[in-house]
HTML snippet that shows the backbone in 3Dmol.js (N, CA, C, O; Angstrom):
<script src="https://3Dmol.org/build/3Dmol-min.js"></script>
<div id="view" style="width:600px;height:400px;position:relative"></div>
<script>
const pdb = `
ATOM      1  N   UNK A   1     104.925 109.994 106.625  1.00  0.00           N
ATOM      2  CA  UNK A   1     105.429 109.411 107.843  1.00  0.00           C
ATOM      3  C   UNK A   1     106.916 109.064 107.699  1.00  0.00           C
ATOM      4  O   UNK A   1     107.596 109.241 108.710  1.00  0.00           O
ATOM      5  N   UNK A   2     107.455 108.652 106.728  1.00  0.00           N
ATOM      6  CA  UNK A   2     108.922 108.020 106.501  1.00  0.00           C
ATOM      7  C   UNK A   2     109.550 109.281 106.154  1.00  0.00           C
ATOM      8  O   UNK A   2     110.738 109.401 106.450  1.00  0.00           O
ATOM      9  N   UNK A   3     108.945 110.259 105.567  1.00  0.00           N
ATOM     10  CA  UNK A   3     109.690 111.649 105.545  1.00  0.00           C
ATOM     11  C   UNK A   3     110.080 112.280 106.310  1.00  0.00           C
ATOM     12  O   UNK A   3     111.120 112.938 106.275  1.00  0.00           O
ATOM     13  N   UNK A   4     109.255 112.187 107.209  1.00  0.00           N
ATOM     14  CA  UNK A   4     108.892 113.036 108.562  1.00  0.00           C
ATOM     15  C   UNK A   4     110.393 112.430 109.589  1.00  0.00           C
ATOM     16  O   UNK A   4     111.184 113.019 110.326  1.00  0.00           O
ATOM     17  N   UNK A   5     110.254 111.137 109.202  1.00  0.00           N
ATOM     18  CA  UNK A   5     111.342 110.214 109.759  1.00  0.00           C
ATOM     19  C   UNK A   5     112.709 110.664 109.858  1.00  0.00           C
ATOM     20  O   UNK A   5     113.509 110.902 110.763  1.00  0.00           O
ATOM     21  N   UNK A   6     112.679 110.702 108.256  1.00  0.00           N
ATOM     22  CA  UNK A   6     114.061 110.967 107.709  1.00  0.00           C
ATOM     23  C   UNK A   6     114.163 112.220 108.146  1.00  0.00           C
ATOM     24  O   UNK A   6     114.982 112.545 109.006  1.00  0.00           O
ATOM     25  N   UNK A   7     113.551 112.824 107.733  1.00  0.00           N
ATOM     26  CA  UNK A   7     113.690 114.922 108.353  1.00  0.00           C
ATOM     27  C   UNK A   7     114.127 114.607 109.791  1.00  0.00           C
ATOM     28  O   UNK A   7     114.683 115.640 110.163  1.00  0.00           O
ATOM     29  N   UNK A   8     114.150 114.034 110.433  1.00  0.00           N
ATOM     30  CA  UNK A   8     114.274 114.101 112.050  1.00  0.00           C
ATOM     31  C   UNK A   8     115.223 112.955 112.128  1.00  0.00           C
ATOM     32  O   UNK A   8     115.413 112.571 113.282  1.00  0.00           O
ATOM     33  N   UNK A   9     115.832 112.347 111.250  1.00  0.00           N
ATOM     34  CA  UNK A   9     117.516 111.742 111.613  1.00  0.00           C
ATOM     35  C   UNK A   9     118.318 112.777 110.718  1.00  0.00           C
ATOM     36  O   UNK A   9     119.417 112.373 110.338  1.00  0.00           O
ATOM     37  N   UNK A  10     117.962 113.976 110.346  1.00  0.00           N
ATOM     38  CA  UNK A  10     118.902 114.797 109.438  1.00  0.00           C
ATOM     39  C   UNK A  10     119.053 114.106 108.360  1.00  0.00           C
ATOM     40  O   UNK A  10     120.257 113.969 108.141  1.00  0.00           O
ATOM     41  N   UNK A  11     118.286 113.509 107.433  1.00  0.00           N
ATOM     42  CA  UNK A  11     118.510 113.209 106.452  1.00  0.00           C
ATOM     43  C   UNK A  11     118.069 113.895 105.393  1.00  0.00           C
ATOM     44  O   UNK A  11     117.931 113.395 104.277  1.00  0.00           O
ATOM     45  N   UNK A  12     117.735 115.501 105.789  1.00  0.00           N
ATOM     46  CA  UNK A  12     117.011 116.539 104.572  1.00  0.00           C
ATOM     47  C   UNK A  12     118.181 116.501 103.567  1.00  0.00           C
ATOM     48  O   UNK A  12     119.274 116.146 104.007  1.00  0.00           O
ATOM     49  N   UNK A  13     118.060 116.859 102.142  1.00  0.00           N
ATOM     50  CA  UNK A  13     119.054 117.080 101.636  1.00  0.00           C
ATOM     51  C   UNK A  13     119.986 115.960 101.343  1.00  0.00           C
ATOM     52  O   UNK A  13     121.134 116.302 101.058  1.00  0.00           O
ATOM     53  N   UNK A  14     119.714 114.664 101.356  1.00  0.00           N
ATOM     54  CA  UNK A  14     120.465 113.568 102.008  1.00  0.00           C
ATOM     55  C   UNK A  14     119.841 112.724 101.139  1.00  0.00           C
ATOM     56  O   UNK A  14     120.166 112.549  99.965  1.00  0.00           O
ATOM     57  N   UNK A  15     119.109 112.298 101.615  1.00  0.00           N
ATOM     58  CA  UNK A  15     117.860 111.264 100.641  1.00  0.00           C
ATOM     59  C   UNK A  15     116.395 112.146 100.080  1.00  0.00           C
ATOM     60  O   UNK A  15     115.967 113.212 100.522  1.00  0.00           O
ATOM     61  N   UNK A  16     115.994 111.544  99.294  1.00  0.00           N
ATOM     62  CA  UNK A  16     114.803 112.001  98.535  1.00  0.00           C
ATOM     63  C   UNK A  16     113.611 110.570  98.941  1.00  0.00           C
ATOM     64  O   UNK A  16     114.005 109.418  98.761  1.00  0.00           O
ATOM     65  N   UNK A  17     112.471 110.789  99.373  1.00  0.00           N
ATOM     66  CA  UNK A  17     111.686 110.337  99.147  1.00  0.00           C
ATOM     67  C   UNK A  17     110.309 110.372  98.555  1.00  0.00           C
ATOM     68  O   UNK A  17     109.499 111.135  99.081  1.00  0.00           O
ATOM     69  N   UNK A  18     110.000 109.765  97.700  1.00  0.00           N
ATOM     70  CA  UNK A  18     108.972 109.732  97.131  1.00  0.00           C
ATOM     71  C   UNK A  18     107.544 108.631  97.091  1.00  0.00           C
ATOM     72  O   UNK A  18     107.697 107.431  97.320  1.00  0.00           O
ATOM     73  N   UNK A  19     106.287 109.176  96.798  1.00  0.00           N
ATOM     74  CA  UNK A  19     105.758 108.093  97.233  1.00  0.00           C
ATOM     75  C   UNK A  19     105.021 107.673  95.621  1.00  0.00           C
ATOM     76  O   UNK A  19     104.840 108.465  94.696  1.00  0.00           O
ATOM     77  N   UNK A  20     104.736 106.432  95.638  1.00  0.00           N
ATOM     78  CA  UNK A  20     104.516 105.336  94.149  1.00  0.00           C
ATOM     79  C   UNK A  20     102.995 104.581  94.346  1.00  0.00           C
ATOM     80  O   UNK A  20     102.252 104.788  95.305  1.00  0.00           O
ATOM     81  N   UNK A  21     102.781 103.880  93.484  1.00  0.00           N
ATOM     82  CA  UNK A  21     102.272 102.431  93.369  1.00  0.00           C
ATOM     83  C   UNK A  21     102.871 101.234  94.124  1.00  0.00           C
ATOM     84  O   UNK A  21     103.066 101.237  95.340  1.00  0.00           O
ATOM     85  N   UNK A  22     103.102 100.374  93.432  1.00  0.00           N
ATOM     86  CA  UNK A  22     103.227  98.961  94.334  1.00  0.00           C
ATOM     87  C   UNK A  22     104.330  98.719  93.696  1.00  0.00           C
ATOM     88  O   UNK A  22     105.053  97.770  93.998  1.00  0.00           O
ATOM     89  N   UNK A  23     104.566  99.461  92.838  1.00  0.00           N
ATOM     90  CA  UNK A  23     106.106  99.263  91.890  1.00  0.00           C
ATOM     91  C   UNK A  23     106.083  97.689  91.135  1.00  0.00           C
ATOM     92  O   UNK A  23     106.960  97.037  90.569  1.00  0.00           O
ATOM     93  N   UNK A  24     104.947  97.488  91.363  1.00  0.00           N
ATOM     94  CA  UNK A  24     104.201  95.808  90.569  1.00  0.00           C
ATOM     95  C   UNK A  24     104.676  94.841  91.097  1.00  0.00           C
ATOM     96  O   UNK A  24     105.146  93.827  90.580  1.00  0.00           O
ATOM     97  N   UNK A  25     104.491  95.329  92.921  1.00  0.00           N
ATOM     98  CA  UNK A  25     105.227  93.943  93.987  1.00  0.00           C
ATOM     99  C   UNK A  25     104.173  93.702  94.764  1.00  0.00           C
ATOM    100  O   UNK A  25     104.284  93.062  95.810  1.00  0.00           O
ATOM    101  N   UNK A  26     102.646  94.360  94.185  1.00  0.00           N
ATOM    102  CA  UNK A  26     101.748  94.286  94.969  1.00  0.00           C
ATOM    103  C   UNK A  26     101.344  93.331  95.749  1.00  0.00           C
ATOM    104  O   UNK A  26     100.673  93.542  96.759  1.00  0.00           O
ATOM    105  N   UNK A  27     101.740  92.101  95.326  1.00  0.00           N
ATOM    106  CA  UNK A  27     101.398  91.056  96.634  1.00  0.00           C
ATOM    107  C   UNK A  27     102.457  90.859  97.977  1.00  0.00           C
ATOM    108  O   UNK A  27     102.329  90.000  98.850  1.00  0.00           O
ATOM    109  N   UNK A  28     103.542  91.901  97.894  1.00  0.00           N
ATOM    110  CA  UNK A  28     104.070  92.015  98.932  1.00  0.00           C
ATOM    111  C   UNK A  28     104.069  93.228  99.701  1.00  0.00           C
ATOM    112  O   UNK A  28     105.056  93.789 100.179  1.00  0.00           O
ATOM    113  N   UNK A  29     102.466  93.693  99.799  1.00  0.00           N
ATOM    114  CA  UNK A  29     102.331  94.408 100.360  1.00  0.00           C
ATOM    115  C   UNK A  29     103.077  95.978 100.472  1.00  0.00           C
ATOM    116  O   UNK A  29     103.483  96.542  99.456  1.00  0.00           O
ATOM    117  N   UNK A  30     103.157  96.389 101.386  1.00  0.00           N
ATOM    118  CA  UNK A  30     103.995  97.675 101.189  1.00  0.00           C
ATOM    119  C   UNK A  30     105.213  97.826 101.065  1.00  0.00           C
ATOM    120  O   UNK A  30     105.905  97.561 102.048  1.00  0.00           O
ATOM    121  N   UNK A  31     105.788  98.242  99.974  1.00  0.00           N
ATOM    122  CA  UNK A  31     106.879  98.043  99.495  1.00  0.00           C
ATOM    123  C   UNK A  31     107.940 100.029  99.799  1.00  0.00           C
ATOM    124  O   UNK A  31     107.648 101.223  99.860  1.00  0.00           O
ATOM    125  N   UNK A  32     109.150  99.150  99.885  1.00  0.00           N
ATOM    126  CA  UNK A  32     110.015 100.453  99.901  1.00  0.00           C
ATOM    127  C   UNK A  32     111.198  99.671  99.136  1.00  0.00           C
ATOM    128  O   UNK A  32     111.469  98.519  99.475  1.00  0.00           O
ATOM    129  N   UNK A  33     111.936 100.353  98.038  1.00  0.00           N
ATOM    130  CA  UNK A  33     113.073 100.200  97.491  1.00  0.00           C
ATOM    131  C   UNK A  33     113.757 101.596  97.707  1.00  0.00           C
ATOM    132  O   UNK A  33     113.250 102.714  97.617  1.00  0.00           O
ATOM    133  N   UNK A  34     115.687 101.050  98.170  1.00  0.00           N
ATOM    134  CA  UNK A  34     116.249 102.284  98.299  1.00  0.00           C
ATOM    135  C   UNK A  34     117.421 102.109  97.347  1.00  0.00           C
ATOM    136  O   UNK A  34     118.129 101.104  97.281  1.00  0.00           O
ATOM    137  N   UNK A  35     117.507 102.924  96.808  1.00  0.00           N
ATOM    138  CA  UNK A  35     118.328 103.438  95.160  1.00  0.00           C
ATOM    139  C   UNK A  35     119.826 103.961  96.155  1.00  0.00           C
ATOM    140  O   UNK A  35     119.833 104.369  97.316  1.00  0.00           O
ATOM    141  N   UNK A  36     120.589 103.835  95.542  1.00  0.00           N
ATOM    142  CA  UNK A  36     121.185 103.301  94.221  1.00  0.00           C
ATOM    143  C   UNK A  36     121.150 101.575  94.342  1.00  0.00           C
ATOM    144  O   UNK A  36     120.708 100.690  93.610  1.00  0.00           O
ATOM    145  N   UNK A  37     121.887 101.593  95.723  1.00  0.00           N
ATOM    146  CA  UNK A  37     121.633  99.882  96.006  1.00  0.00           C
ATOM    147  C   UNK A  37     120.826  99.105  95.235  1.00  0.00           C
ATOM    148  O   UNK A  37     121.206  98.198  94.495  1.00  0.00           O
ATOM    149  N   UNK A  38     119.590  99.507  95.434  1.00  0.00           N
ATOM    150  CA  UNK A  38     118.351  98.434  94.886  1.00  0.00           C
ATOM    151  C   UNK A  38     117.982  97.209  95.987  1.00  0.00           C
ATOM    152  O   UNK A  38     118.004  96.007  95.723  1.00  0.00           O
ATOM    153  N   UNK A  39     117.769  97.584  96.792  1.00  0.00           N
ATOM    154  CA  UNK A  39     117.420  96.668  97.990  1.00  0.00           C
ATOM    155  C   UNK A  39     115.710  97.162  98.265  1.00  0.00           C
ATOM    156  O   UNK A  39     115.328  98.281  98.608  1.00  0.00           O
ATOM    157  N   UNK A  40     114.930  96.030  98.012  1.00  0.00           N
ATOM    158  CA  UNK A  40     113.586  95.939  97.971  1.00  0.00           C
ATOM    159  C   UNK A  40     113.119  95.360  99.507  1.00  0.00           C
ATOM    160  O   UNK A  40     113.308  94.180  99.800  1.00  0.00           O
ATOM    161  N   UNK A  41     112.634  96.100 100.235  1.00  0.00           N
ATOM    162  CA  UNK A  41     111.877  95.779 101.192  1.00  0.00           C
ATOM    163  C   UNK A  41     110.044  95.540 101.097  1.00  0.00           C
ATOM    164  O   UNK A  41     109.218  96.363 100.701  1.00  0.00           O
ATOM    165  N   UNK A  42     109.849  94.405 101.508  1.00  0.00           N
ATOM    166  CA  UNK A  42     108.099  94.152 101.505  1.00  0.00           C
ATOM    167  C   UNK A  42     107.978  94.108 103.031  1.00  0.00           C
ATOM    168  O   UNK A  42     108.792  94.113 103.955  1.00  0.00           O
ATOM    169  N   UNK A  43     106.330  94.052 102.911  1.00  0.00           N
ATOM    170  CA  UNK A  43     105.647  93.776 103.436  1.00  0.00           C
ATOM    171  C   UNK A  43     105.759  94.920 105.089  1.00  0.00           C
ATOM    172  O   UNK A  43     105.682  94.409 106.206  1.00  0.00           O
ATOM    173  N   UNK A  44     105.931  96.335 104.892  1.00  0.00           N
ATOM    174  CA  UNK A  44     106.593  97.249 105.533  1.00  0.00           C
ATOM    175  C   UNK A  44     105.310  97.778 106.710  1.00  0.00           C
ATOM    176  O   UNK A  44     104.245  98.190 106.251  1.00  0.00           O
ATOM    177  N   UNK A  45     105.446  97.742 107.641  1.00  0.00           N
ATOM    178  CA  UNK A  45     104.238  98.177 108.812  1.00  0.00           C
ATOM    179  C   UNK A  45     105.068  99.327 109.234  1.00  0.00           C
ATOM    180  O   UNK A  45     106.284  99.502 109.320  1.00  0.00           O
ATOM    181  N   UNK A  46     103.993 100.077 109.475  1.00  0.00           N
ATOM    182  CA  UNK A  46     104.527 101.435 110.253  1.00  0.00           C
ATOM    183  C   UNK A  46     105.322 101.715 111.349  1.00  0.00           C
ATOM    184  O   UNK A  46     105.733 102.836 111.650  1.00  0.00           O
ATOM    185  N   UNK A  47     105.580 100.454 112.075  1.00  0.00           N
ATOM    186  CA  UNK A  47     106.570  99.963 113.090  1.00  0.00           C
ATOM    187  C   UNK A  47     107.622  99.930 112.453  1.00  0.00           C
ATOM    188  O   UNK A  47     108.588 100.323 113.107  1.00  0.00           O
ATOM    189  N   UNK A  48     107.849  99.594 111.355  1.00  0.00           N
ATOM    190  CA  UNK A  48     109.069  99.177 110.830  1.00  0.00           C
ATOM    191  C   UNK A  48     110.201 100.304 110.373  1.00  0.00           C
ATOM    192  O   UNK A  48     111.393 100.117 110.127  1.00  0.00           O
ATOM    193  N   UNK A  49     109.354 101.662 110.338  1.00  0.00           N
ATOM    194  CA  UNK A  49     109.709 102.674 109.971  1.00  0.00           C
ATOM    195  C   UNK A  49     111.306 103.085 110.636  1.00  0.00           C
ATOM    196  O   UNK A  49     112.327 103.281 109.977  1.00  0.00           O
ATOM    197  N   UNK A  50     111.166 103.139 112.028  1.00  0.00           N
ATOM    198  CA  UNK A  50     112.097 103.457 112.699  1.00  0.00           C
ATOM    199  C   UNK A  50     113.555 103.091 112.108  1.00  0.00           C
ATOM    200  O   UNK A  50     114.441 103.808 111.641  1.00  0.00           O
ATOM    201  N   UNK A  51     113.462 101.717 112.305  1.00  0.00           N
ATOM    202  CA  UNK A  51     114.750 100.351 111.984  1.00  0.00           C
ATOM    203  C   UNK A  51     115.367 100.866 110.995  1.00  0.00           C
ATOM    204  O   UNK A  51     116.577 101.071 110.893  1.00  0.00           O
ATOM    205  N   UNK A  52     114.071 101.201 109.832  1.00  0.00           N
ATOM    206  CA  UNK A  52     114.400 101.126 108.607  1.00  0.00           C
ATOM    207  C   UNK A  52     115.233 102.498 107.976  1.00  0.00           C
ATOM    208  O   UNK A  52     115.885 102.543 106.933  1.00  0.00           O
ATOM    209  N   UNK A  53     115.004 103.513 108.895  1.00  0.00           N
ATOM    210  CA  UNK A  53     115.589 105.145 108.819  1.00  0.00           C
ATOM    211  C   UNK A  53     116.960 104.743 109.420  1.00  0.00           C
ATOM    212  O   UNK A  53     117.995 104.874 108.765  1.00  0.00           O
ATOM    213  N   UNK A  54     116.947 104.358 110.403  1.00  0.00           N
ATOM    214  CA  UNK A  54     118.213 104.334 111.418  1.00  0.00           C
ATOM    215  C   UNK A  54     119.273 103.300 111.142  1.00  0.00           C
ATOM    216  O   UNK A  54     120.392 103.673 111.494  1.00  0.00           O
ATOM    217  N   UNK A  55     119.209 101.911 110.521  1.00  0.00           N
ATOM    218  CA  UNK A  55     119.852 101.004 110.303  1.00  0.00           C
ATOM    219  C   UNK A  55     120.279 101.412 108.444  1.00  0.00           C
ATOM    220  O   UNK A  55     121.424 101.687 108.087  1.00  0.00           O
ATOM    221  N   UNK A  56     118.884 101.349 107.345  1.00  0.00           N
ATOM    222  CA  UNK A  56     120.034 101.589 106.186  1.00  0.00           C
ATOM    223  C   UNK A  56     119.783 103.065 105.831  1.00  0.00           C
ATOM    224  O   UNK A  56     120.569 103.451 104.965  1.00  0.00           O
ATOM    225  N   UNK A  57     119.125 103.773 106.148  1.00  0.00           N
ATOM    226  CA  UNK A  57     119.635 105.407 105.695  1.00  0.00           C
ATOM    227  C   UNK A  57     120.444 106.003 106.408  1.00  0.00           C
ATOM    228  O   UNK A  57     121.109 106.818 105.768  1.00  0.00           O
ATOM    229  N   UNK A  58     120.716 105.934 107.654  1.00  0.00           N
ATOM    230  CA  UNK A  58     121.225 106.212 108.433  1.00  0.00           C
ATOM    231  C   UNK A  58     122.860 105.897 108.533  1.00  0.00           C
ATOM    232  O   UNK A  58     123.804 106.671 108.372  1.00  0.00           O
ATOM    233  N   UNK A  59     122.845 104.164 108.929  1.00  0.00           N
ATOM    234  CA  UNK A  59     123.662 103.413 108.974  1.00  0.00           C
ATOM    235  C   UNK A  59     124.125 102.806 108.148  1.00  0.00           C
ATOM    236  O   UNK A  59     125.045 102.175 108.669  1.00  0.00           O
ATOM    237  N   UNK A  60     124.041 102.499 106.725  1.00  0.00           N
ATOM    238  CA  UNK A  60     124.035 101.731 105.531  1.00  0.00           C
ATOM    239  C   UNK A  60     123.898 100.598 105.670  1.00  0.00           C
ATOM    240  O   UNK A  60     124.441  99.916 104.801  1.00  0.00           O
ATOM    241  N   UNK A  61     123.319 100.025 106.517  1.00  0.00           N
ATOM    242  CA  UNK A  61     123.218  98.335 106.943  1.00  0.00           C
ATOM    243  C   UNK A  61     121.452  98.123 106.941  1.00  0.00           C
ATOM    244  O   UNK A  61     120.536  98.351 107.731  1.00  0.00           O
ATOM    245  N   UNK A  62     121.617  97.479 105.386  1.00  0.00           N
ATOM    246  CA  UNK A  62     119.585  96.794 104.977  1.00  0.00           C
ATOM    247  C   UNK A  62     119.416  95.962 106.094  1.00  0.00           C
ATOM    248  O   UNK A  62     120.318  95.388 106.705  1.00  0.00           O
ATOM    249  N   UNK A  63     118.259  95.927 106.321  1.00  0.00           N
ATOM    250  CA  UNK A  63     117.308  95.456 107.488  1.00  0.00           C
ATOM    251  C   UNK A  63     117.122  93.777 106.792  1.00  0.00           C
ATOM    252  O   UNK A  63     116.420  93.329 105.885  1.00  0.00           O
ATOM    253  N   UNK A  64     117.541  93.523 107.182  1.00  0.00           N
ATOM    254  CA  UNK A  64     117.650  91.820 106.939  1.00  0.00           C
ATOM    255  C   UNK A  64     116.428  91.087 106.893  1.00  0.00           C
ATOM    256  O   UNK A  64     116.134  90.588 105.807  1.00  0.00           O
ATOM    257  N   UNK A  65     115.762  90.947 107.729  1.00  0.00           N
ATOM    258  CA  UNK A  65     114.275  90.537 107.431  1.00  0.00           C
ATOM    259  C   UNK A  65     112.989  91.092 107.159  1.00  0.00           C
ATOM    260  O   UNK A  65     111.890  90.642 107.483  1.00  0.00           O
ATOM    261  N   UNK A  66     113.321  92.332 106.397  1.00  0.00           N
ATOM    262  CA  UNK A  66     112.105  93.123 105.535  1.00  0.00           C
ATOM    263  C   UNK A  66     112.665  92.500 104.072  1.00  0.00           C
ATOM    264  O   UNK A  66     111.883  91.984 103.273  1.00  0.00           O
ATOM    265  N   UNK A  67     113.801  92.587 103.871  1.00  0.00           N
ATOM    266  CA  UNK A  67     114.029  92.477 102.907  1.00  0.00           C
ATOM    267  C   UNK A  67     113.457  91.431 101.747  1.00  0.00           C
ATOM    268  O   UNK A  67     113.373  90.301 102.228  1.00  0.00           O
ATOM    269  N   UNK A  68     112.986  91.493 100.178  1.00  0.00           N
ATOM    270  CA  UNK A  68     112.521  90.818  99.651  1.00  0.00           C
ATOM    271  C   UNK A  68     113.355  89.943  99.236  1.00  0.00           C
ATOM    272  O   UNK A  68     114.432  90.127  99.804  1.00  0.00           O
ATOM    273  N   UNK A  69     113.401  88.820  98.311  1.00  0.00           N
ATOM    274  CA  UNK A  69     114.441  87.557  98.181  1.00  0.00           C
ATOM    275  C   UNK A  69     114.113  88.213  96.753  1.00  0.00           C
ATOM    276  O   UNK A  69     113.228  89.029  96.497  1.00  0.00           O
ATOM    277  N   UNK A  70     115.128  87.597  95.828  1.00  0.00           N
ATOM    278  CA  UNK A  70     115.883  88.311  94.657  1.00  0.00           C
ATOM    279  C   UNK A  70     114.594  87.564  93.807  1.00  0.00           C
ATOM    280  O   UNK A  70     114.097  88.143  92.841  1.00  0.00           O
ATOM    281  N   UNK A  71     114.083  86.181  94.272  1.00  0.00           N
ATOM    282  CA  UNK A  71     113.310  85.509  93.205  1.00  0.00           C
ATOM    283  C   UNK A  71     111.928  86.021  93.674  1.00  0.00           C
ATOM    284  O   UNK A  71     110.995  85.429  93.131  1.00  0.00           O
ATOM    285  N   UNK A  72     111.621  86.867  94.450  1.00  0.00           N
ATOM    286  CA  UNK A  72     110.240  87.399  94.322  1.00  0.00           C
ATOM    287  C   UNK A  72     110.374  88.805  93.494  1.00  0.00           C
ATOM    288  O   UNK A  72     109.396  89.096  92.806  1.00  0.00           O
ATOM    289  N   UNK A  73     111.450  89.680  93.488  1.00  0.00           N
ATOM    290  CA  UNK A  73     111.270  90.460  92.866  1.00  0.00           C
ATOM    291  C   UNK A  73     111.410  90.890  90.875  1.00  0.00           C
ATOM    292  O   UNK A  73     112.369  90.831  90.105  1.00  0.00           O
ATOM    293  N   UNK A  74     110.118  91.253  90.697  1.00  0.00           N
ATOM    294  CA  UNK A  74     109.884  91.210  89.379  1.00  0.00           C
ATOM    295  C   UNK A  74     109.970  89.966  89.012  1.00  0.00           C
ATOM    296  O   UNK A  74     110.452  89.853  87.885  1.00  0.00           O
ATOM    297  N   UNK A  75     109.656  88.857  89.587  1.00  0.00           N
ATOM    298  CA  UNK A  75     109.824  87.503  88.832  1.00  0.00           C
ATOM    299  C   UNK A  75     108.057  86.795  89.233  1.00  0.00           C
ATOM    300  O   UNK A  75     107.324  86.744  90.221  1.00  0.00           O
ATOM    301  N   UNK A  76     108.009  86.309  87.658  1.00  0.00           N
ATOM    302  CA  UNK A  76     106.891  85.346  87.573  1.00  0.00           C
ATOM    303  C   UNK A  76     106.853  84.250  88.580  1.00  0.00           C
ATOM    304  O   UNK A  76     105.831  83.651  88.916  1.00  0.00           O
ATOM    305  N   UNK A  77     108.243  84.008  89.102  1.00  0.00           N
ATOM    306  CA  UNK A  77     108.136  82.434  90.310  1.00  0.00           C
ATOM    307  C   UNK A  77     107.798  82.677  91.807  1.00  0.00           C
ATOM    308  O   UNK A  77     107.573  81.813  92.655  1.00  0.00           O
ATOM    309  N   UNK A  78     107.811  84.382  92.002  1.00  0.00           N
ATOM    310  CA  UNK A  78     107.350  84.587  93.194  1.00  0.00           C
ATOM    311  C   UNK A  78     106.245  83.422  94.234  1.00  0.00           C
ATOM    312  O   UNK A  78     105.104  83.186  93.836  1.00  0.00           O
ATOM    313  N   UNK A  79     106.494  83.127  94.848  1.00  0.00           N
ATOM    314  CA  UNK A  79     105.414  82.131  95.950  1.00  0.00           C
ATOM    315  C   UNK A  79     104.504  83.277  96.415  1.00  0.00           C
ATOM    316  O   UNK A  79     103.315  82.965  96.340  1.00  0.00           O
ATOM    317  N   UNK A  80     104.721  84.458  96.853  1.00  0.00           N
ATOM    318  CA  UNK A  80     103.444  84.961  96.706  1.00  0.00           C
ATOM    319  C   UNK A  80     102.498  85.626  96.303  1.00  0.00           C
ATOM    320  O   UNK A  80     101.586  86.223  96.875  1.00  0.00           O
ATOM    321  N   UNK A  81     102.983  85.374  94.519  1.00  0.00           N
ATOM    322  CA  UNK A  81     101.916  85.594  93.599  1.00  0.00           C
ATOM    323  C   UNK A  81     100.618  85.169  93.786  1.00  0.00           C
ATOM    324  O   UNK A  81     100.822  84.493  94.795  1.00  0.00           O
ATOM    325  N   UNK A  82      99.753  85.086  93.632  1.00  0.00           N
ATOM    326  CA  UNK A  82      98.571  84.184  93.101  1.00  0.00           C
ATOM    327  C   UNK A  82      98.030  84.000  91.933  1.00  0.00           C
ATOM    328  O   UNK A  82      97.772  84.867  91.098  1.00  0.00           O
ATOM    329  N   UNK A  83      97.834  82.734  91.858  1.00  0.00           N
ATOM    330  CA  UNK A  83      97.623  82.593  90.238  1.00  0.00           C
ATOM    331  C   UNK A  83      96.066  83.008  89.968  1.00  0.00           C
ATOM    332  O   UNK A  83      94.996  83.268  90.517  1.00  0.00           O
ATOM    333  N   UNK A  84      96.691  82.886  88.795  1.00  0.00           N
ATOM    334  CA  UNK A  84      95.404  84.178  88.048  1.00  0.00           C
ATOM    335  C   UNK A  84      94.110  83.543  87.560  1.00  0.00           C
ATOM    336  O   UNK A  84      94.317  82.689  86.698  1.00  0.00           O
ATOM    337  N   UNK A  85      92.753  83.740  87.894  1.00  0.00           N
ATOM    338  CA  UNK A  85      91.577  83.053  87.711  1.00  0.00           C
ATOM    339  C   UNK A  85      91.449  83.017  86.022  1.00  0.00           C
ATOM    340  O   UNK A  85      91.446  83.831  85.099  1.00  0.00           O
ATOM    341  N   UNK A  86      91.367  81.856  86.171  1.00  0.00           N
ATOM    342  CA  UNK A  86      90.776  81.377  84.183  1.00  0.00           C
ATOM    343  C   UNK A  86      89.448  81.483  84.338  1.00  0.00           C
ATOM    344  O   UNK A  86      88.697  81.277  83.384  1.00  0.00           O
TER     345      UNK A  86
END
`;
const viewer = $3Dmol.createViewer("view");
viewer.addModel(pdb, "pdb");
viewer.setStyle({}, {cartoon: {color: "spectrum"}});
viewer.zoomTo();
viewer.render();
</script>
């Protein structure tokens, strides 16, 4: 679907997408990170797709409120971790 996206703003040849795991952000749901930047987007609905082609692949301007906060990513202090059953 996000390929399909990109193919149809001319972004063949342009960007590469690939599809992963949870990249171990699994509690934030569906995740997209775009390289080189390193700007981590969660919690991504299929609505979101559009914004997200047209504003930073497109436009180079990250989508401001997909975006993850620096202390959820890869960090143990994330708030929406859940702690782990003893």
């Amino acid at each position: 679907m996000l390929n399909d996206k990109a193919v149809a703003a001319g972004l063949r040849g342009k960007v590469r997408i690939n599809a992963s795991g949870c990249l171990d952000q699994c509690e934030h749901g569906i995740n997209i990170v775009v390289y080189p930047e390193q700007t981590w987007y969660g919690f991504v609905k299929p609505e979101d797709l559009d914004e997200l082609v047209e504003s930073h692949l497109v436009g180079g301007k990250p989508v401001a409120r997909l975006e993850l906060a620096d202390e959820c990513v890869n960090t143990p202090q994330c708030p929406h971790k859940q702690p782990k059953a003893v």
